[in-house]
DODREN-871222 format. One line per 5 residues: their letters; for each residue x, y, z of C-alpha. Coordinates in steps of 0.05 Angstrom, whole numbers. Each point is the difference from the previous one (the first is absolute). Layout:
! DODREN-871222
a) X,Y,Z ~ ...
! end
This chain:
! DODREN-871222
xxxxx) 0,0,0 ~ 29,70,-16 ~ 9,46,61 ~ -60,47,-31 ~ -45,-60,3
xxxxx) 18,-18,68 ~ -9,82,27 ~ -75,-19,-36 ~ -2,-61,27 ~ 9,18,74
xxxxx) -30,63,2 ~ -72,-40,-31 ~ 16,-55,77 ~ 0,68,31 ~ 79,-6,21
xxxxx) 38,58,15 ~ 50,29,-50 ~ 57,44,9 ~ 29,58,-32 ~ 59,-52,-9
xxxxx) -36,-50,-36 ~ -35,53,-50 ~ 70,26,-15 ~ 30,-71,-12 ~ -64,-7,-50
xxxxx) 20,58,-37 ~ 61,-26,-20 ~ -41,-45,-40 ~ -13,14,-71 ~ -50,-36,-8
xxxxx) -44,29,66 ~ -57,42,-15 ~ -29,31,72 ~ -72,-3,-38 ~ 5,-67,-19
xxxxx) -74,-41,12 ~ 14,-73,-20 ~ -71,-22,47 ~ -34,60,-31 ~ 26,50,61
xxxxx) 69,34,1 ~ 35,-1,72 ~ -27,72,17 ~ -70,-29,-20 ~ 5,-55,53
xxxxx) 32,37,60 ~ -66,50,-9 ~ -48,-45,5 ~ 42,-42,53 ~ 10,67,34
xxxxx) 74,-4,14 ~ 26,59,8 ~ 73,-7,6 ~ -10,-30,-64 ~ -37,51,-42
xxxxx) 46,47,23 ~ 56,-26,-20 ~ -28,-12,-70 ~ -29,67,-8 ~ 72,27,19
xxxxx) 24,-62,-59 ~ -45,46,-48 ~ -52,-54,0 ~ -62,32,-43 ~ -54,10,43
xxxxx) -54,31,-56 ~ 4,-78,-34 ~ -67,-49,6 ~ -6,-60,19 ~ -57,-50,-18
xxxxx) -49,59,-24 ~ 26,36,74 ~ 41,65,10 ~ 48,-11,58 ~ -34,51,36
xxxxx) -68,-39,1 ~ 44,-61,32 ~ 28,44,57 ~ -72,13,16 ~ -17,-69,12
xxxxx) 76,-23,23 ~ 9,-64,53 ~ 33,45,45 ~ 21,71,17 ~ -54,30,-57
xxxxx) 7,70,32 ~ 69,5,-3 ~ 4,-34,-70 ~ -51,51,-33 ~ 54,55,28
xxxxx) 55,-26,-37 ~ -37,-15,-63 ~ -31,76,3 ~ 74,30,14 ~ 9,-6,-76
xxxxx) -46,56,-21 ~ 1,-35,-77 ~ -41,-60,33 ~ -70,13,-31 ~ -48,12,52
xxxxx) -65,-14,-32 ~ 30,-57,-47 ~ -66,-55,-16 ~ 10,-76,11 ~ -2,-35,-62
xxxxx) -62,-38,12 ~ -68,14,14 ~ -25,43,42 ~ 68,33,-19 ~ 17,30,69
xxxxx) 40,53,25 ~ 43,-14,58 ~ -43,43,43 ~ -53,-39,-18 ~ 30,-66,4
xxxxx) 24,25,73 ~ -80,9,23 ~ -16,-60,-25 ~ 52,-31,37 ~ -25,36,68
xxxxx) 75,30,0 ~ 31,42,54 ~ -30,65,4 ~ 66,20,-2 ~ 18,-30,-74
xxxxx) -66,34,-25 ~ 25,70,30 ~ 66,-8,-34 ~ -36,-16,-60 ~ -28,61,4
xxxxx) 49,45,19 ~ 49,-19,-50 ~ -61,11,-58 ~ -38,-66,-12 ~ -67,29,-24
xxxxx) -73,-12,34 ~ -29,13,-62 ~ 24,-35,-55 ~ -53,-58,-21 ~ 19,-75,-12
xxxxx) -36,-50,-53 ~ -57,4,41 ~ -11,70,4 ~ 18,-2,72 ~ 50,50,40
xxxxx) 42,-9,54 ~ -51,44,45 ~ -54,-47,-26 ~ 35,-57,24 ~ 19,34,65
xxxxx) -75,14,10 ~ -27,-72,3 ~ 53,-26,47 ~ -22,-34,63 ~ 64,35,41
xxxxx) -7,78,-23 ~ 68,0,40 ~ 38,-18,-57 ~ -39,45,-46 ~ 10,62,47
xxxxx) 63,30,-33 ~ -42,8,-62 ~ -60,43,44 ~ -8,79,-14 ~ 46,31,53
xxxxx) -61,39,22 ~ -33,-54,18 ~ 49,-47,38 ~ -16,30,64 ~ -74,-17,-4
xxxxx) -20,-64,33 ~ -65,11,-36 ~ 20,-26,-66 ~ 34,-54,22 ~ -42,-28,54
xxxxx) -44,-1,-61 ~ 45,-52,-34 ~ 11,-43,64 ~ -72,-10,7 ~ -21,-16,-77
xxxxx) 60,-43,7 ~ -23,-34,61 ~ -67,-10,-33 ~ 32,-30,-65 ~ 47,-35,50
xxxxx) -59,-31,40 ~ -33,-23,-67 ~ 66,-35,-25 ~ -3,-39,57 ~ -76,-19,17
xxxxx) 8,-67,-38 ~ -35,-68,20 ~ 74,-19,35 ~ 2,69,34 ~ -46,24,63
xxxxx) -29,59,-3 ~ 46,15,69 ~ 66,-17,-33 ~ -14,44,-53 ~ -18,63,47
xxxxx) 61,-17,40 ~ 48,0,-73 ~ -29,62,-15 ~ -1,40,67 ~ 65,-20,5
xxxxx) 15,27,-75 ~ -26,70,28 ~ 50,-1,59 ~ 61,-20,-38 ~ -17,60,-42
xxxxx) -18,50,52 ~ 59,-21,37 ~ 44,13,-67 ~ -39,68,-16 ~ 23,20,79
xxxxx) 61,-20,-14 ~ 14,48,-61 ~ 66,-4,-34 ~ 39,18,58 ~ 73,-33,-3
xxxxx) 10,-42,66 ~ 45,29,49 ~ 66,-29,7 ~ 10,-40,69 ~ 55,-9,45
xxxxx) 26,-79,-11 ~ -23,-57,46 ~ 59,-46,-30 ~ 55,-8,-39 ~ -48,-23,-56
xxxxx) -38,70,1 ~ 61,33,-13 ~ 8,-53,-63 ~ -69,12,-14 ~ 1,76,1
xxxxx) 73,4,-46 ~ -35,-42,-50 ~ -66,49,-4 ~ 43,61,-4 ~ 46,-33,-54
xxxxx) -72,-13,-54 ~ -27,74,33 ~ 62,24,-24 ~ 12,-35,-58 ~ 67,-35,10
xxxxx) -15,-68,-12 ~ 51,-6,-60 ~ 57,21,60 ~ -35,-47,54 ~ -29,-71,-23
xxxxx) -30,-30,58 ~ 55,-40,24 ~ 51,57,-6 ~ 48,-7,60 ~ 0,77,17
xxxxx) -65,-3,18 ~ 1,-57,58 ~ 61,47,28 ~ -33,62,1 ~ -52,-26,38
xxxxx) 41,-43,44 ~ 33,71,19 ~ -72,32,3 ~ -17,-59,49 ~ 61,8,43
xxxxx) -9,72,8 ~ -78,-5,19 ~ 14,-57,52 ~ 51,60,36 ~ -35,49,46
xxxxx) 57,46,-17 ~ -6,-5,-72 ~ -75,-13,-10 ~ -42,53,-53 ~ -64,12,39
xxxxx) -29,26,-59 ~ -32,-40,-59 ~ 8,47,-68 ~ 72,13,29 ~ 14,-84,-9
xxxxx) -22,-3,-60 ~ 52,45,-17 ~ 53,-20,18 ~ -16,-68,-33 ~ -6,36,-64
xxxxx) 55,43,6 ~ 45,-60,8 ~ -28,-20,-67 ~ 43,47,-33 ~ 81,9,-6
xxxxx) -4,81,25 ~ 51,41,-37 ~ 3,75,33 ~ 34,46,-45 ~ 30,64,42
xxxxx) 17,68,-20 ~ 58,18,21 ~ 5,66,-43 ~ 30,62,35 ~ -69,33,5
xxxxx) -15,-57,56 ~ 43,28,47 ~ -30,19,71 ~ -80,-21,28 ~ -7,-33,-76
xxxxx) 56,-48,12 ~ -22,-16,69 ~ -66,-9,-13 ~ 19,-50,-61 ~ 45,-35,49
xxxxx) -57,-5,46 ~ -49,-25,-51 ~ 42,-47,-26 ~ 16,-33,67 ~ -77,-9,7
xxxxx) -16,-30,-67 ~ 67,-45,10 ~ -33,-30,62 ~ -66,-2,-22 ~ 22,-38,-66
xxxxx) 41,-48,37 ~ -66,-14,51 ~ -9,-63,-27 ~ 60,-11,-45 ~ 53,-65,17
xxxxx) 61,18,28 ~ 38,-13,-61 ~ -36,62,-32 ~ -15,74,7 ~ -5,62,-33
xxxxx) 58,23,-60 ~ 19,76,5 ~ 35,32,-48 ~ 20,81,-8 ~ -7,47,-63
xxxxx) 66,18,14 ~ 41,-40,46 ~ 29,-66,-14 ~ 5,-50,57 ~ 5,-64,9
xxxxx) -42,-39,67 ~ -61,28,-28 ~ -41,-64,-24 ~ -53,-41,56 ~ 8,58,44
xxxxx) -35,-16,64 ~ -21,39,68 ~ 49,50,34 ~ 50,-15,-51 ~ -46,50,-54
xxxxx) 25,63,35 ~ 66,-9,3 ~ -2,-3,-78 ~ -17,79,-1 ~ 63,11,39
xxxxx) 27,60,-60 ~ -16,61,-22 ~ -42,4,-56 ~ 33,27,-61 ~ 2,-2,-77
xxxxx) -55,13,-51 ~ -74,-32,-22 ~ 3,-40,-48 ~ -51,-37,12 ~ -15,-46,-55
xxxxx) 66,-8,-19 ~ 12,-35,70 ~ -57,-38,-4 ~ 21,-30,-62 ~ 72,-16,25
xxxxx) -11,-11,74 ~ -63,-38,-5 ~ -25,-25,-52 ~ 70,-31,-37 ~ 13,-35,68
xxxxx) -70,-17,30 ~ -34,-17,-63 ~ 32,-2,-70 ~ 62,-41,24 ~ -51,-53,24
xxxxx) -45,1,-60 ~ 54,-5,-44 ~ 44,-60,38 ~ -83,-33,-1 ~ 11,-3,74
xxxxx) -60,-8,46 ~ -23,65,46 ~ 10,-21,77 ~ -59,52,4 ~ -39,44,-42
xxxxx) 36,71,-1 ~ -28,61,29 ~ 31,55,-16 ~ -11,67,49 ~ 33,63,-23
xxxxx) 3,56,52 ~ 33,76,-34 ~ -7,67,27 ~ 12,31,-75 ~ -12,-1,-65
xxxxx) 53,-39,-40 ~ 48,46,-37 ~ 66,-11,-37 ~ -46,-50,-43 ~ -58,0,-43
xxxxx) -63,6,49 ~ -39,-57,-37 ~ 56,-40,14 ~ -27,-38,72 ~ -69,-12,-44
xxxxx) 35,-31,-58 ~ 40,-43,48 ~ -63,-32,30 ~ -30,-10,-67 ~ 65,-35,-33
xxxxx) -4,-47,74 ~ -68,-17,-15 ~ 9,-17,-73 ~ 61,-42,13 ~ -33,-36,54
xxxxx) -47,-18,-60 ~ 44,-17,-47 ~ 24,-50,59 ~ -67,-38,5 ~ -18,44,75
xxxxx) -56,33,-7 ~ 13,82,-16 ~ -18,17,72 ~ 46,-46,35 ~ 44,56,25
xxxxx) -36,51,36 ~ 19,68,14 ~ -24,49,58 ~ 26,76,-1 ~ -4,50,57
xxxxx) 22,71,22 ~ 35,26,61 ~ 6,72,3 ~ -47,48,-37 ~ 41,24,-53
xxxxx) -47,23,-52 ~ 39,-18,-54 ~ -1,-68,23 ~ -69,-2,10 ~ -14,18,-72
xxxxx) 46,-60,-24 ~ -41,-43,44 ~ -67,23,-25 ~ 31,-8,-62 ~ 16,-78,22
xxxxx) -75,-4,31 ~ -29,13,-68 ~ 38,-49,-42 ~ -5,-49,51 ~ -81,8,-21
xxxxx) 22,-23,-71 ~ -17,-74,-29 ~ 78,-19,3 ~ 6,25,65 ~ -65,-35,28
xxxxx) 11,-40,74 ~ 85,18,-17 ~ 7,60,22 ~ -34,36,65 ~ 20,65,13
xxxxx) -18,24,76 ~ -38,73,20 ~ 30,5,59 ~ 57,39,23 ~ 28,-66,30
xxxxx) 42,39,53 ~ -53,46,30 ~ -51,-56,3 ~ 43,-42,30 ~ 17,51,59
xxxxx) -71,11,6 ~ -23,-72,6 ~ 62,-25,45 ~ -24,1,59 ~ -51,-40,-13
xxxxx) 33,-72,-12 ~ -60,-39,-32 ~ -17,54,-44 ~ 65,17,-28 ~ 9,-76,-16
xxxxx) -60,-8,-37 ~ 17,67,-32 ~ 65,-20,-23 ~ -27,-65,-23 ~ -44,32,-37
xxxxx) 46,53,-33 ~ 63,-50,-6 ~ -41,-64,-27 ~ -35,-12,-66 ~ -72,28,-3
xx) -54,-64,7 ~ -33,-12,-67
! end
């Protein structure tokens, strides 16, 4: 068997590939990543089994996601997938060429919105649907819509998403449905074998599953503190599909059982414990990540600016390292200054690093190409190394960059993401956060600048550029432990989809 026809072959048993193996298939001549021998290419069969370590990894492979299958756009088998459906419709709809409203082949010729009512999908799946421009309107062979079909469902959970705004905070309407349904329920099941009891029972307790799931709203469940060592598992994996990193995490990664055995061993410590839920959930995710702080050391830093970058750095250090193994911390490296000792920086070792006195010029991009991106990203994609960790790359400046072309920091993240495509990751494997210390207006017209591009389709979930002025916020909010945590998570960390 060629090596393509064994990557087909055990992605359609649902076994995990790696990055590894898809390279070794490339080398192949004669492998095609679209291959169907059975009538489904590889991509085709990790949808509908719902892998999603696997569809990553052949999306990043170029793997065409607009093909059909057996009359059936991909998209209308992530509605229906084994497991993981919400999370698989995500990934399919990240390619914005994926036709949203594409039919089945065969009568009633659905629409994946449609064929996700029919299915009684996740709520969830339908308001994705939506969102990302499936249409409510458009009619099938029968004449039907997708609000038609939503209409005459027996849960009008599922069909919410597809309600008038205006109207989803009326019970009226909806109590409605649950009692037609009840009554169409109730008829279902009078049959000679059925009492006339069991069947009130089925469909009372039809109305309280939905009443209970109206109450419940769409509200995401609060992260809780861990019980056991196989919460902390549990909560890495969720945060690893929320966040879309299955391609850098397959189940049975190692990194994961380590960062929650040092999760564990820090909860079972009074001295060490986090008291407070959100702040966990964190740290796990934030040890997710390899965190790459890039420091200006320019001469306009001297004085509160470099202090207060000192300071902040210490904190994010720490933070980062929460949940991180020993073996692992934060790299720092300087726009200016070249040291060596500056890679898996961990606790009070950070501020010692800032020992100088800032000096030199700001050129920014220019540093980020040579001082981060040639070491932490384009030496490993072109030796076809593995990544330890997916980088994250946090810039903090006080300035605008000058001795260099100013566009030159934006083109830098755009040639990282295209390389990291031409590699088989996907574009937004390395993510980059920029901030602002100081209130140099200059600099905070180059960041504005940064904040509008980062709005542009090539920039989309690469590049998050922060409002803050990170330094007086973080004064502000210091004395207030909890807060400042979550704060920094939130300003350090990639945004949640």
């Amino acid at each position: 068997m060629s090596i393509g026809g064994s990557i087909h072959e055990r992605v359609s048993r649902n076994e995990e590939i790696t990055r590894g193996d898809l390279r070794k298939a490339r080398s192949d001549p004669s492998f095609q990543i679209d291959d169907a021998p059975d009538g489904y290419s590889a991509l085709a069969w990790a949808v509908m089994l719902g892998n999603l370590t696997n569809i990553s990894l052949l999306k990043s492979s170029k793997a065409n996601t607009r093909a059909r299958y057996k009359d059936q756009s991909l998209l209308h088998m992530a509605v229906t997938a084994k497991e993981n459906a919400f999370e698989v419709v995500k990934l399919i709809l990240k390619d914005e060429s994926v036709d949203r409203n594409a039919r089945e082949g065969r009568r009633p010729n659905d629409t994946p919105l449609m064929t996700a009512l029919r299915n009684q999908a996740d709520p969830r799946i339908i308001d994705a649907l939506k969102k990302a421009g499936a249409s409510e309107t458009v009619k099938n062979s029968n004449g039907e819509t997708a609000k038609d079909i939503a209409n005459g469902l027996i849960s009008p959970s599922i069909g919410a998403p597809l309600e008038d705004p205006e109207n989803q905070g009326s019970i009226g309407p909806t109590l409605a449905k649950f009692i037609i349904s009840a009554v169409l329920l109730l008829f279902a099941y009078c049959k000679p074998w059925k009492t006339l009891k069991d069947a009130l029972a089925a469909a009372f307790k039809q109305i309280n599953n939905e009443i209970g799931k109206a109450n419940a709203g769409d509200k995401p469940q609060k992260p809780q503190l861990p019980s056991s060592y196989q919460d902390c598992v549990d909560s890495i994996k969720k945060i690893i599909k929320d966040m879309g990193l299955d391609d850098s995490y397959p189940p049975d990664h190692p990194l994961i059982d380590d960062i929650a055995d040092e999760a564990w061993e820090r909860q079972k410590d009074a001295g060490t414990k986090t008291e407070d839920p959100g702040e966990f959930n964190e740290k796990l995710r934030s040890a997710l990540y390899q965190p790459i702080i890039y420091c200006d050391d320019s001469g306009s830093m001297e004085g509160n600016r470099w202090t207060a970058q000192t300071d902040l750095v210490e904190d994010i250090g720490v933070l980062m390292n929460s949940f991180a193994p020993e073996n692992m911390g934060v790299h720092i490296r300087f726009l200016n200054r070249n040291d060596g000792g500056l890679d898996n920086v961990r606790g009070s070792d950070i501020r010692g690093k800032f020992n100088f006195k800032p000096n030199g010029s700001t050129k920014l991009g220019t540093g980020l190409n040579e001082k981060i991106l040639k070491p932490f990203v384009y030496n490993i994609l072109d030796k076809e190394e593995d990544f330890k960790r997916p980088p994250l790359i946090i810039t903090i400046t006080d300035g605008e960059p000058n001795e260099e072309d100013q566009n030159t920091f934006a083109n830098g993240i755009s040639t990282c993401s295209q390389k990291c495509s031409a590699a088989y990751y996907s574009p937004d494997f390395v993510r980059f956060l920029v901030n602002q210390v100081g209130d140099d207006a200059k600099a905070a017209l180059f960041l504005d600048g940064l904040q509008n591009i980062s709005k542009e389709k090539k920039y989309k979930d690469l590049l998050h550029v922060t409002s803050d002025k990170l330094d007086q916020k973080y004064y502000e909010l210091r004395k207030n432990k909890r807060e400042l945590n979550l704060w920094l998570f939130e300003t350090i960390l990639p945004p949640r989809p």
